[in-house]
mmCIF file of the N, C-alpha and C atoms, coordinates in Angstrom:
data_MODEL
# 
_entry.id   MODEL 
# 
loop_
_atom_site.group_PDB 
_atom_site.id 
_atom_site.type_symbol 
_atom_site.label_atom_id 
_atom_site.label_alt_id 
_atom_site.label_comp_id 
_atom_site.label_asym_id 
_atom_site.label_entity_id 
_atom_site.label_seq_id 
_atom_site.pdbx_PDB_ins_code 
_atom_site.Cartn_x 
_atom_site.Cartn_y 
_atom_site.Cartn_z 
_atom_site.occupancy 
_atom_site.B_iso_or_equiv 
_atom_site.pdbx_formal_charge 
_atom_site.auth_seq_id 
_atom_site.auth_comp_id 
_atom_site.auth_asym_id 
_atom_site.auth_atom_id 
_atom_site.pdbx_PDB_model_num 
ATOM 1   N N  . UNK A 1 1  ? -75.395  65.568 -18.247 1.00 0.00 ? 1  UNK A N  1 
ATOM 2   C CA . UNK A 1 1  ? -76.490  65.077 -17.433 1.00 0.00 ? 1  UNK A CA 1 
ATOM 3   C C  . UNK A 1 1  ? -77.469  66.214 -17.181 1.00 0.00 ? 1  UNK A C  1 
ATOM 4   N N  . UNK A 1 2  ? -78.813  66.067 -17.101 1.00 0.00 ? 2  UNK A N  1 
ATOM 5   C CA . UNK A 1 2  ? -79.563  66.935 -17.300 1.00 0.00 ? 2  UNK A CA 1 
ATOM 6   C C  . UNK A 1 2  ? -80.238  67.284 -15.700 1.00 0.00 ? 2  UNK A C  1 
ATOM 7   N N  . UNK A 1 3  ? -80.962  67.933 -15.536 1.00 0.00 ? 3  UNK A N  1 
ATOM 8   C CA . UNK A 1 3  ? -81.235  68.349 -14.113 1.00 0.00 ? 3  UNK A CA 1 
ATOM 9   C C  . UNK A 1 3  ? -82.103  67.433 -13.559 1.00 0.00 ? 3  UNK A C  1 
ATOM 10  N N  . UNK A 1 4  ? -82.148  67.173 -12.352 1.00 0.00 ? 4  UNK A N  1 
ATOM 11  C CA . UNK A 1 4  ? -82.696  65.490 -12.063 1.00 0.00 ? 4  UNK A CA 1 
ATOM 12  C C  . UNK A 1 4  ? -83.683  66.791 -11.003 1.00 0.00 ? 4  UNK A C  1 
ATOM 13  N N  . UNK A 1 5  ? -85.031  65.796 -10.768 1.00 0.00 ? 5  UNK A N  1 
ATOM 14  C CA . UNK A 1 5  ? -85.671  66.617 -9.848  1.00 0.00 ? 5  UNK A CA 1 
ATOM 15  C C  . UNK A 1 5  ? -86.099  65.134 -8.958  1.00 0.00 ? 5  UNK A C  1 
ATOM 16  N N  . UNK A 1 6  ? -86.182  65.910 -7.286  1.00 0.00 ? 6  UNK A N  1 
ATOM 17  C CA . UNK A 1 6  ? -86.654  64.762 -6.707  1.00 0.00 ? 6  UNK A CA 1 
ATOM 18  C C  . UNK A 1 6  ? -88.046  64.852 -6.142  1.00 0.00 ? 6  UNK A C  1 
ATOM 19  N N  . UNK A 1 7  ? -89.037  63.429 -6.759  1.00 0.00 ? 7  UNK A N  1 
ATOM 20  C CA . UNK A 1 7  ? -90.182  63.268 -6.175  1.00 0.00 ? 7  UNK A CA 1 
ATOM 21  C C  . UNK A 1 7  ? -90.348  62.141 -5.456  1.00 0.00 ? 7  UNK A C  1 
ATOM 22  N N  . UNK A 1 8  ? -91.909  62.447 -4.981  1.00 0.00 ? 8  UNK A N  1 
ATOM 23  C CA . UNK A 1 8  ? -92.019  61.862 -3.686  1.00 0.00 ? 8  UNK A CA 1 
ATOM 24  C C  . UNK A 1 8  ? -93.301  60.780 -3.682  1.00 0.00 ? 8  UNK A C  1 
ATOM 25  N N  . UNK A 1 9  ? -93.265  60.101 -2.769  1.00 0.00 ? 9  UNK A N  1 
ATOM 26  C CA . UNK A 1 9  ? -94.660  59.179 -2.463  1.00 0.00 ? 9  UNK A CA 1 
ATOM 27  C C  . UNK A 1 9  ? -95.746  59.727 -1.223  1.00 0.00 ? 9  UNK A C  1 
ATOM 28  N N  . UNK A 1 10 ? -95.480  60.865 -0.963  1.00 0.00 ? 10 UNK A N  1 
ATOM 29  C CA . UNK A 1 10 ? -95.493  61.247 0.281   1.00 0.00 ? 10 UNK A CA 1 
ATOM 30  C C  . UNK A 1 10 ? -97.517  61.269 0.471   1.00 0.00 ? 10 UNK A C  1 
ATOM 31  N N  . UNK A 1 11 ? -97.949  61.708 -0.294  1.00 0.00 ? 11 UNK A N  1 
ATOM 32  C CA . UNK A 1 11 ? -99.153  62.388 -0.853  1.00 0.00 ? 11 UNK A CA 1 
ATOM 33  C C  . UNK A 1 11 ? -99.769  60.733 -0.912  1.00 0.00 ? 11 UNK A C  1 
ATOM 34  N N  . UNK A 1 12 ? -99.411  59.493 -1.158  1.00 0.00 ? 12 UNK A N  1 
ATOM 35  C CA . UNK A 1 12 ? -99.609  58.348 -1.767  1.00 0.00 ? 12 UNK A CA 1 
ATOM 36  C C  . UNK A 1 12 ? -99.753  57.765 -0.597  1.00 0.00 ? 12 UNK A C  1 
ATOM 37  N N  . UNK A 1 13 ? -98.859  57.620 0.248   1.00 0.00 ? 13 UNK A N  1 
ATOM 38  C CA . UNK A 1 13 ? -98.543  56.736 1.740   1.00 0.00 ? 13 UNK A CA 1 
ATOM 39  C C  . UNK A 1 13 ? -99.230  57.411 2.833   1.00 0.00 ? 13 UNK A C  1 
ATOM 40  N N  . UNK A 1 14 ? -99.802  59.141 2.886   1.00 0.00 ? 14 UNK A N  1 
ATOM 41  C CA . UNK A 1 14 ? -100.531 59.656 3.621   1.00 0.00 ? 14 UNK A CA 1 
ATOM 42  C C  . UNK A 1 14 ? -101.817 58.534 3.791   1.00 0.00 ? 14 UNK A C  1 
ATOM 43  N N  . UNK A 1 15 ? -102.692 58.755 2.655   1.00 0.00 ? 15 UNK A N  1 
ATOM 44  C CA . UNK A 1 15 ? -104.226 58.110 2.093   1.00 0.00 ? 15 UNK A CA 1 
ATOM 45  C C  . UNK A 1 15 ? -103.887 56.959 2.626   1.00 0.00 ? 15 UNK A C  1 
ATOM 46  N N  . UNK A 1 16 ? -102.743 55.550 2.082   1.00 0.00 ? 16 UNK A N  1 
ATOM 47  C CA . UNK A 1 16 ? -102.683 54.528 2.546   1.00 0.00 ? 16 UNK A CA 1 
ATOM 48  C C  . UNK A 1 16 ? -102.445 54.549 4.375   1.00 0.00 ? 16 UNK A C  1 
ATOM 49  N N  . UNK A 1 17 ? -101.869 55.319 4.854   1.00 0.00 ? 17 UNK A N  1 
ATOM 50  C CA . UNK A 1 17 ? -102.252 55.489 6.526   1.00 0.00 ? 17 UNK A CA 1 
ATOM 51  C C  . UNK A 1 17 ? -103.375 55.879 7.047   1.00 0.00 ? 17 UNK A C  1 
ATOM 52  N N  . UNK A 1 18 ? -104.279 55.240 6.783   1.00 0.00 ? 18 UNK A N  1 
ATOM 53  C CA . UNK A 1 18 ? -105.530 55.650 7.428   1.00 0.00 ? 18 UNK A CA 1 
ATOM 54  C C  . UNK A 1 18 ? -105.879 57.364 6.838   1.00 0.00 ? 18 UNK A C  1 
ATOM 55  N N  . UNK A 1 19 ? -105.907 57.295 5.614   1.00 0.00 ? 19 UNK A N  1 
ATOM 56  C CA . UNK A 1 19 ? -106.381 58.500 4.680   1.00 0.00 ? 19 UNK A CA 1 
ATOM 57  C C  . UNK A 1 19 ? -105.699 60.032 5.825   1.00 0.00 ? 19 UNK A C  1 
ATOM 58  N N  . UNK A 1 20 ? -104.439 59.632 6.362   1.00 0.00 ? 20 UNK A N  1 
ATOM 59  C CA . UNK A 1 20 ? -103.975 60.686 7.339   1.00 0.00 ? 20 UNK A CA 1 
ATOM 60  C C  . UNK A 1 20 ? -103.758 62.139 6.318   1.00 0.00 ? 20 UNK A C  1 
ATOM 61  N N  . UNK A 1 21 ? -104.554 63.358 6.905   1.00 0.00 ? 21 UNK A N  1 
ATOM 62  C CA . UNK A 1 21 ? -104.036 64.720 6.735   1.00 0.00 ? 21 UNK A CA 1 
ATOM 63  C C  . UNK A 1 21 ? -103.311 65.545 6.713   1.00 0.00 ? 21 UNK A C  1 
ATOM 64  N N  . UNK A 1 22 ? -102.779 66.184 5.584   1.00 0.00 ? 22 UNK A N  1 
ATOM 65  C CA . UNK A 1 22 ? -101.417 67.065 5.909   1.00 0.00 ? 22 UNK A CA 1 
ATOM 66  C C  . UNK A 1 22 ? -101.548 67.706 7.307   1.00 0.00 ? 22 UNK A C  1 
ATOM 67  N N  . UNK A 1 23 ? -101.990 68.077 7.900   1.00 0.00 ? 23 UNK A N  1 
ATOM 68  C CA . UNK A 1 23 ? -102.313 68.507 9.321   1.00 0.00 ? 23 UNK A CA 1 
ATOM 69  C C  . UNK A 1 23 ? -101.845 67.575 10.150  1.00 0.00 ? 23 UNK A C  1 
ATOM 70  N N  . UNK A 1 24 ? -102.292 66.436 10.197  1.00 0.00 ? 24 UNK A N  1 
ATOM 71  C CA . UNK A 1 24 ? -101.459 65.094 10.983  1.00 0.00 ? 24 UNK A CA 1 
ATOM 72  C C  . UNK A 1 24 ? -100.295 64.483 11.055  1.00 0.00 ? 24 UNK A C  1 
ATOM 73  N N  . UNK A 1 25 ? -100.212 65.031 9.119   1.00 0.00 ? 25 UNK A N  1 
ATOM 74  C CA . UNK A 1 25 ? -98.705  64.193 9.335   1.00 0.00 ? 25 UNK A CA 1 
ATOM 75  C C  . UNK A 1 25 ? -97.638  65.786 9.515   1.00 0.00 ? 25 UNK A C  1 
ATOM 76  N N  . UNK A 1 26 ? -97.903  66.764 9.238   1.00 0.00 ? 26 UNK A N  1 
ATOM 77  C CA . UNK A 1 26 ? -97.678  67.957 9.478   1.00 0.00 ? 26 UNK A CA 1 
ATOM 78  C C  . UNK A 1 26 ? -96.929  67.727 11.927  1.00 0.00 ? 26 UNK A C  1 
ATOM 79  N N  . UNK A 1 27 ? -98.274  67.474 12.475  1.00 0.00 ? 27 UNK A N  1 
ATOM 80  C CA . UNK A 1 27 ? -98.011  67.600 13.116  1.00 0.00 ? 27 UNK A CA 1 
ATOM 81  C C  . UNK A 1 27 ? -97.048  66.009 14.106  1.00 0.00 ? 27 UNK A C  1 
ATOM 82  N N  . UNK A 1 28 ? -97.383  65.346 13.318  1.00 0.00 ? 28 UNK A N  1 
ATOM 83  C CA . UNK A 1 28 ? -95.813  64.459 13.568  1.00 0.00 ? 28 UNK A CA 1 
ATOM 84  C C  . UNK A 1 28 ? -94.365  64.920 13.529  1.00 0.00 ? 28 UNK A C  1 
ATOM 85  N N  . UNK A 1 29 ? -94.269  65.599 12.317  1.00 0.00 ? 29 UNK A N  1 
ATOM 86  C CA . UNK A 1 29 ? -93.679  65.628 12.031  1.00 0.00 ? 29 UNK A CA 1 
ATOM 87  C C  . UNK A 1 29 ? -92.671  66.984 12.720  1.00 0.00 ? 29 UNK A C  1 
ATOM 88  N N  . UNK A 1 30 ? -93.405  68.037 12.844  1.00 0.00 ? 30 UNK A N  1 
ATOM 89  C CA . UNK A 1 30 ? -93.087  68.975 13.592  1.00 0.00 ? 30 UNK A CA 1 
ATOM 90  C C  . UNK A 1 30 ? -93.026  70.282 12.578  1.00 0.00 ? 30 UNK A C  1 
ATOM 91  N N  . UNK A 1 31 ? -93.712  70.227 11.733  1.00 0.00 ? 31 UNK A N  1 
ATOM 92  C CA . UNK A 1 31 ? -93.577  71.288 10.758  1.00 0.00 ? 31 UNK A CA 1 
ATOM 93  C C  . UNK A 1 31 ? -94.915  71.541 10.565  1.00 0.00 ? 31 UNK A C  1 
ATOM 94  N N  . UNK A 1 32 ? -95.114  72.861 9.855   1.00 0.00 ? 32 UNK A N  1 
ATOM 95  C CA . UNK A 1 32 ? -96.041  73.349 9.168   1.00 0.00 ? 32 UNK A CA 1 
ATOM 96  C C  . UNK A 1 32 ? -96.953  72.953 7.974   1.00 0.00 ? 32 UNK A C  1 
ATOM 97  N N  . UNK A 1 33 ? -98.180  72.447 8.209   1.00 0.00 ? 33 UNK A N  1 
ATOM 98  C CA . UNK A 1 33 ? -98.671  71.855 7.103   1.00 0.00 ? 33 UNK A CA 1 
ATOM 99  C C  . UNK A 1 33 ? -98.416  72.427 5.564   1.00 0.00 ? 33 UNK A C  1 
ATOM 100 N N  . UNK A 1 34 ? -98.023  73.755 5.794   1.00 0.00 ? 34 UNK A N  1 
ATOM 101 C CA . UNK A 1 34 ? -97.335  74.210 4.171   1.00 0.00 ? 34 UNK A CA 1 
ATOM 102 C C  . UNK A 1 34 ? -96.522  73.740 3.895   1.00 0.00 ? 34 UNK A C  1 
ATOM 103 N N  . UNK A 1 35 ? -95.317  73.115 4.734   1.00 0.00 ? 35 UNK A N  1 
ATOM 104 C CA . UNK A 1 35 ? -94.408  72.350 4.306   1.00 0.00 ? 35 UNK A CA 1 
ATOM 105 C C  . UNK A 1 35 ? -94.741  71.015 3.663   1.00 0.00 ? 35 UNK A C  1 
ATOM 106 N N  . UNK A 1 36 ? -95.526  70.769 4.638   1.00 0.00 ? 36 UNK A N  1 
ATOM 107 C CA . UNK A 1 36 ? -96.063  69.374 3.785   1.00 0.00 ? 36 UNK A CA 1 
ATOM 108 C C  . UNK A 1 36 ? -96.793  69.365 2.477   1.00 0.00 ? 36 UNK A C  1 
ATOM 109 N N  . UNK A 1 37 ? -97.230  70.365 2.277   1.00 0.00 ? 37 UNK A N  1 
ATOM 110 C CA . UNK A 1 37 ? -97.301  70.681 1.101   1.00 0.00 ? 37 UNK A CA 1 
ATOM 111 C C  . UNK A 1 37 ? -96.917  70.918 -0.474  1.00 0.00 ? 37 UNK A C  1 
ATOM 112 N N  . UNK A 1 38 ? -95.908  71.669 0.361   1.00 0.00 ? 38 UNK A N  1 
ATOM 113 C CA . UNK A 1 38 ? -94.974  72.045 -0.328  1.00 0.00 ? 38 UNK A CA 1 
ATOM 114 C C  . UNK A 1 38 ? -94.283  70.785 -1.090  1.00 0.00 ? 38 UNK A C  1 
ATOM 115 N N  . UNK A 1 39 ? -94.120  69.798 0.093   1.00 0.00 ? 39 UNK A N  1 
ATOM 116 C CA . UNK A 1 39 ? -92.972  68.591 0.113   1.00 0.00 ? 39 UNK A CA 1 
ATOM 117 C C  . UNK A 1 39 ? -94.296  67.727 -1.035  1.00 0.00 ? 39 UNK A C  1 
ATOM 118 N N  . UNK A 1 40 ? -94.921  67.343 -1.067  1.00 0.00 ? 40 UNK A N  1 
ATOM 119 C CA . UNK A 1 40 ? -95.983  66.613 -1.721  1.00 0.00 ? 40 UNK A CA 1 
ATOM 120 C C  . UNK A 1 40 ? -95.970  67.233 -2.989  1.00 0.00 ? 40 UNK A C  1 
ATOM 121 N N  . UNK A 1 41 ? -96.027  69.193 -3.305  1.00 0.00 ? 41 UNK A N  1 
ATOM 122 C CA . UNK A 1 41 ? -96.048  69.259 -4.656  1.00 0.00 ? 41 UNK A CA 1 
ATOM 123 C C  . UNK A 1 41 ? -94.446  69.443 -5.491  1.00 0.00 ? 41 UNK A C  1 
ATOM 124 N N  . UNK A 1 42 ? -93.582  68.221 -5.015  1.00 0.00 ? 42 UNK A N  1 
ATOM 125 C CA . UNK A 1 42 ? -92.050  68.873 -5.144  1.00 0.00 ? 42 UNK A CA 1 
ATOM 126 C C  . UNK A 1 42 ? -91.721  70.149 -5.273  1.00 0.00 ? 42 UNK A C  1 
ATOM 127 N N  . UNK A 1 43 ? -91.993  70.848 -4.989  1.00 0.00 ? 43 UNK A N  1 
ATOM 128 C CA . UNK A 1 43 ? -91.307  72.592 -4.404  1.00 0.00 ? 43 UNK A CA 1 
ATOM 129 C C  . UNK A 1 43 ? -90.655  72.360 -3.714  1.00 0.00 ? 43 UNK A C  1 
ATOM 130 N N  . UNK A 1 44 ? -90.502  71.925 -2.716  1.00 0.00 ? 44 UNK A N  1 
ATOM 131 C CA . UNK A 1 44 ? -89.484  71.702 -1.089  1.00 0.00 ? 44 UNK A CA 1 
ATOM 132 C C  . UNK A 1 44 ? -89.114  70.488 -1.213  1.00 0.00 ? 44 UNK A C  1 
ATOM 133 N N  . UNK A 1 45 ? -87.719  69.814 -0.911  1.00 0.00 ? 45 UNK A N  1 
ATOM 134 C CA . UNK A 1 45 ? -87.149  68.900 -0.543  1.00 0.00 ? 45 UNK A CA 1 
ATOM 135 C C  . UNK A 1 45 ? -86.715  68.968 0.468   1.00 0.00 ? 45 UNK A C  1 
ATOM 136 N N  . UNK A 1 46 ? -86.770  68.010 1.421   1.00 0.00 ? 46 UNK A N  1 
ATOM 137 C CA . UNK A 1 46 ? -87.156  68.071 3.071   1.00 0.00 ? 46 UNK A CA 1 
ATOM 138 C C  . UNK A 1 46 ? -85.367  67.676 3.248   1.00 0.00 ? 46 UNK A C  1 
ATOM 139 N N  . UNK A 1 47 ? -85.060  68.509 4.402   1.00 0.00 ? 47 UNK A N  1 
ATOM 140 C CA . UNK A 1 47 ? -83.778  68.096 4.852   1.00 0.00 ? 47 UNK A CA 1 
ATOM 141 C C  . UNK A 1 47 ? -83.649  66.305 5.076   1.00 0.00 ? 47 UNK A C  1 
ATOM 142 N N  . UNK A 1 48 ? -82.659  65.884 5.317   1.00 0.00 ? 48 UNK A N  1 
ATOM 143 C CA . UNK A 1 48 ? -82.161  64.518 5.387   1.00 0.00 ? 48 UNK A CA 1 
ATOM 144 C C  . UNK A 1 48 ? -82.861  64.458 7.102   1.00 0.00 ? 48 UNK A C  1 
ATOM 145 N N  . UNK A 1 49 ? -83.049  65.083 7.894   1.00 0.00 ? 49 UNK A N  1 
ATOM 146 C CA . UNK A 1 49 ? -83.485  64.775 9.018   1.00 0.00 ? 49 UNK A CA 1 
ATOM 147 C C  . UNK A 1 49 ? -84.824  64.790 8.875   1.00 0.00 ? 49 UNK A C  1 
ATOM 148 N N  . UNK A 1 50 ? -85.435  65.665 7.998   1.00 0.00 ? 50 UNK A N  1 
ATOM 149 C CA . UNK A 1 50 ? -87.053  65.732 7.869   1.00 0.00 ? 50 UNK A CA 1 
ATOM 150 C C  . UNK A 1 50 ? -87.184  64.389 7.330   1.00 0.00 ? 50 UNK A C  1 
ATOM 151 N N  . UNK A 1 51 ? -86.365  64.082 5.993   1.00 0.00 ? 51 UNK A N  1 
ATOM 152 C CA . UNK A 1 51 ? -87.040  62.705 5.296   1.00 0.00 ? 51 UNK A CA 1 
ATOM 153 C C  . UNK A 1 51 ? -86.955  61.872 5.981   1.00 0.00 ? 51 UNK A C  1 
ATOM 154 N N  . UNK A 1 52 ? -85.492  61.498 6.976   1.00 0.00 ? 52 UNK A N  1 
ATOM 155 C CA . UNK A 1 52 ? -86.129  60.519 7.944   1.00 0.00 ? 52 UNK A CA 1 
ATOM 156 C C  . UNK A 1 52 ? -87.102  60.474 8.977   1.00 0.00 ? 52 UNK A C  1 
ATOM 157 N N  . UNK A 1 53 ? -87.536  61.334 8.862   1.00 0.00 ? 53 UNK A N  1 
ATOM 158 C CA . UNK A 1 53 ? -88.583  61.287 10.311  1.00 0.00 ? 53 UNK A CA 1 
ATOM 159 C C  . UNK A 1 53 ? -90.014  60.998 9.388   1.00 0.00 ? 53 UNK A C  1 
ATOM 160 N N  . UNK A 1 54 ? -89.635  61.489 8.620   1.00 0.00 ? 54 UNK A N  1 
ATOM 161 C CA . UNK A 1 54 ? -90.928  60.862 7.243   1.00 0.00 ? 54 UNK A CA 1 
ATOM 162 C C  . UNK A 1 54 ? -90.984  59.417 6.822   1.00 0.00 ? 54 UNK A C  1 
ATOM 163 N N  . UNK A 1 55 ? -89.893  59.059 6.783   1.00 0.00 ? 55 UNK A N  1 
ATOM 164 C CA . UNK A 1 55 ? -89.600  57.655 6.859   1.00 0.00 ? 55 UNK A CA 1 
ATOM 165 C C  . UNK A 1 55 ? -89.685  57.386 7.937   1.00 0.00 ? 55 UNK A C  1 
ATOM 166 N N  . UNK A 1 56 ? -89.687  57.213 8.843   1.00 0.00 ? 56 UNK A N  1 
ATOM 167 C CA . UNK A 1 56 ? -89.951  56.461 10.805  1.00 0.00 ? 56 UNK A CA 1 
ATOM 168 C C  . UNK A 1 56 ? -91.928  56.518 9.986   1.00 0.00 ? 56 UNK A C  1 
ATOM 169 N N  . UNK A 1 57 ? -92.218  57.886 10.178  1.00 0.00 ? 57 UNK A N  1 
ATOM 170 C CA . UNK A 1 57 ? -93.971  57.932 10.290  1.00 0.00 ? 57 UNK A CA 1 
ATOM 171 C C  . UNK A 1 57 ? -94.330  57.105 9.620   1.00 0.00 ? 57 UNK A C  1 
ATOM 172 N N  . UNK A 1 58 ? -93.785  56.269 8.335   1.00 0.00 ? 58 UNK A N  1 
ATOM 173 C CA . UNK A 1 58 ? -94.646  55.620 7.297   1.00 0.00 ? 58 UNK A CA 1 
ATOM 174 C C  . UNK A 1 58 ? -93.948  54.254 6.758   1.00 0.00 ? 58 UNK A C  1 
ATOM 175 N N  . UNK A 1 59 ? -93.183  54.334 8.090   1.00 0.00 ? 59 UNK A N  1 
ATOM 176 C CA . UNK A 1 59 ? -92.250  52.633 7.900   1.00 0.00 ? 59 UNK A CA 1 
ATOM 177 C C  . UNK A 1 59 ? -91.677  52.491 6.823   1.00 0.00 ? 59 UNK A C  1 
ATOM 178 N N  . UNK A 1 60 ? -90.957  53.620 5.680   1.00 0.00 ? 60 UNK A N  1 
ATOM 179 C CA . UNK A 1 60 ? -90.406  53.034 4.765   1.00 0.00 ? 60 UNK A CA 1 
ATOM 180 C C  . UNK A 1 60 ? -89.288  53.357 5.084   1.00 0.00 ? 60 UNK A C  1 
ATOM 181 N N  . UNK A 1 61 ? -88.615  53.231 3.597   1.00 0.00 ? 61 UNK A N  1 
ATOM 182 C CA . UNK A 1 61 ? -86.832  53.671 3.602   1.00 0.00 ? 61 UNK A CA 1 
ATOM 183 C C  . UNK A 1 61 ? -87.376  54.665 2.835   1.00 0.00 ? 61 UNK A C  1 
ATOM 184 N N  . UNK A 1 62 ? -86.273  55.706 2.759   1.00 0.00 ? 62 UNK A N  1 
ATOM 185 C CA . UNK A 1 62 ? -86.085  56.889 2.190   1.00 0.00 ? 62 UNK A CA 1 
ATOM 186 C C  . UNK A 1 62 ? -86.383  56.631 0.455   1.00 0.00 ? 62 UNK A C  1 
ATOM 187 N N  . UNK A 1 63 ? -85.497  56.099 0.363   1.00 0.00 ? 63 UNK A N  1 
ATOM 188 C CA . UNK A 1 63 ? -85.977  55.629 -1.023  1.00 0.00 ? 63 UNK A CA 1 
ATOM 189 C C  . UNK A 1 63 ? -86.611  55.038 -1.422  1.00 0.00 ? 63 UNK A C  1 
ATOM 190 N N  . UNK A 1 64 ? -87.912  54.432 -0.919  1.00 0.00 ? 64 UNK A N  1 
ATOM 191 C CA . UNK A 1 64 ? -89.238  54.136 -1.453  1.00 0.00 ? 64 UNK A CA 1 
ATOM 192 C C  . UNK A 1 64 ? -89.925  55.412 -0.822  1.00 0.00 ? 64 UNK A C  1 
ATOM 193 N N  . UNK A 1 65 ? -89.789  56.379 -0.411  1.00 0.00 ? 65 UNK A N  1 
ATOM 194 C CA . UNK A 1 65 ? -90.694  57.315 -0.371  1.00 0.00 ? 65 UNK A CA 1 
ATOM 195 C C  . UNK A 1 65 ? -89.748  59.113 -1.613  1.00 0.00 ? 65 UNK A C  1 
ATOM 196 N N  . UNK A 1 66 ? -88.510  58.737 -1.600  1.00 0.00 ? 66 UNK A N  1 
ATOM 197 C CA . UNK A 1 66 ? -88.222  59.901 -2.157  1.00 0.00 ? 66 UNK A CA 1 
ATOM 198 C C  . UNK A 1 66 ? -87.261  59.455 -3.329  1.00 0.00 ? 66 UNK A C  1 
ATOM 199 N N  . UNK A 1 67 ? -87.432  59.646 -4.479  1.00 0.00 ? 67 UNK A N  1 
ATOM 200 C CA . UNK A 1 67 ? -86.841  58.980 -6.089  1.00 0.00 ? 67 UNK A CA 1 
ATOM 201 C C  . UNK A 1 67 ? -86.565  60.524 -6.768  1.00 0.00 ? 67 UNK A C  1 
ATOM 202 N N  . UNK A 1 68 ? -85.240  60.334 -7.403  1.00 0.00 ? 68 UNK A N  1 
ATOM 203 C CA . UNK A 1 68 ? -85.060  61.183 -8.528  1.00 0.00 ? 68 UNK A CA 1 
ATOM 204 C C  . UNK A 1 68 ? -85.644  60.817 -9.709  1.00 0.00 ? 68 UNK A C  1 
ATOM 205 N N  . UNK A 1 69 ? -85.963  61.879 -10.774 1.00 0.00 ? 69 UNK A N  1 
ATOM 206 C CA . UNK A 1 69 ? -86.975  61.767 -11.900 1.00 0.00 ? 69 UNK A CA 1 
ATOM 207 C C  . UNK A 1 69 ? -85.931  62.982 -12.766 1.00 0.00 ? 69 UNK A C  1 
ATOM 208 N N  . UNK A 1 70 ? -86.080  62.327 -13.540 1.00 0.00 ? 70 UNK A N  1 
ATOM 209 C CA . UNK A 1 70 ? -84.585  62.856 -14.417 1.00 0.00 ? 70 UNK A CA 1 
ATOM 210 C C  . UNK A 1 70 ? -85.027  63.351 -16.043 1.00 0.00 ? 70 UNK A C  1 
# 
């Protein structure tokens, strides 16, 4: 099995929330807009407590916002 990487919708569901800013959702969230960054250009995969709180902000499940790509 080959190395699976995980991406995100994160960057996608921002714009669809009222075109919200890494800065906004940054500060929901309780992190640093580099993180959110980060998390948007898959570099960082957000702890299981970050993705859910990413999931609460944007009403999904985890897995419509975060998919392995293999």
């Amino acid at each position: 099995m080959g190395k699976s990487k995980i991406e995100n919708n994160v960057r996608t569901l921002r714009f669809m929330k009222n075109e919200m800013t890494q800065a906004d959702l940054a500060k929901e969230l309780g992190v640093s807009r580099q993180t959110v960054v980060a998390i948007e250009k898959g570099q960082y995969s957000p702890s299981l407590e970050l993705a859910l709180k990413i999931s609460k902000v944007f009403e999904k499940s985890v897995e419509e916002i975060f998919y392995i790509q293999e």
